[in-house]
Every structure is written in C-alpha cells, then in structure tokens.
C-alpha positions as CSV (number, residue, x, y, z in Angstrom):
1,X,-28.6,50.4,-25.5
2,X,-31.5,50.1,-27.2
3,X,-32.4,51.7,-30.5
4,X,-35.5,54.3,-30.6
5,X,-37.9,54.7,-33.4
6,X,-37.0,57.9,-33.6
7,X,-33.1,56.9,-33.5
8,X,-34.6,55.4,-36.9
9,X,-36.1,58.0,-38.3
10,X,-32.8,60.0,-38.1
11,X,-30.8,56.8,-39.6
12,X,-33.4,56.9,-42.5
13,X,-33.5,60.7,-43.3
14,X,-29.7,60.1,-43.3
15,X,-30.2,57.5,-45.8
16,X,-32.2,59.4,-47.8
17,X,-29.9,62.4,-47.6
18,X,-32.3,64.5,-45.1
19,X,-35.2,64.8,-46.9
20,X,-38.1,61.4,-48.0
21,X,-41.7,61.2,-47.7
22,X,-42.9,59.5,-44.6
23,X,-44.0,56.2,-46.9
24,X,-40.0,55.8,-47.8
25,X,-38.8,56.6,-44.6
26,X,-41.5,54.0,-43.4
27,X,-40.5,51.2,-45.9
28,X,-36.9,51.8,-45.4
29,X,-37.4,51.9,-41.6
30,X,-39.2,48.2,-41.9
31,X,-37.1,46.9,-43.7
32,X,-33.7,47.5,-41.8
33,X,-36.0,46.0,-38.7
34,X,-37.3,43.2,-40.5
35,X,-33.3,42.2,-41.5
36,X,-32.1,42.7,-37.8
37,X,-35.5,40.8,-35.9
38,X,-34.1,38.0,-38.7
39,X,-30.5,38.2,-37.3
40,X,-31.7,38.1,-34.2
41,X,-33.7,34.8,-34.4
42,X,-31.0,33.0,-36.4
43,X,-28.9,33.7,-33.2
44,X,-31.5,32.4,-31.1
45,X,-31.8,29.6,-32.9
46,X,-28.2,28.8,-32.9
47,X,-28.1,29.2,-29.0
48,X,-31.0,26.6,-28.7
C-alpha cells in the first residue's frame, strides 16, 4: 500500500506530539521522503 500525503501529515503531527507549524511539519515531512526516495534508489541500484 502506498503512503498518502496526508498518511504523512498524521506521522509528522505524531512526531511532533500533535501540534507544529505547517513549515516543521513540511521540513520534517521532506525529509523522511528525501531518506526513503534514497533507500529506494540504492535498491535500484543494487538490482541493476
């Protein structure tokens, strides 16, 4: 299953224990996809 946006909003509020200002939940939210688009191309990589 695929993850949402909003599926990462929730994870983020959650982080910041319900309540952040939309730049935090932003930042946090790009950087928890910028670490698993990384993952993901490593793996590619490997496969090749």
């Amino acid at each position: 299953m695929d993850t949402t946006w909003k599926d990462e909003l929730v994870r983020g509020l959650q982080h910041f224990g319900g309540e952040a200002h939309r730049k935090e939940l932003f930042d946090y939210i790009g950087k928890l996809l910028q670490k698993i688009l990384q993952r993901n191309l490593l793996e590619l990589c490997r496969k090749s």
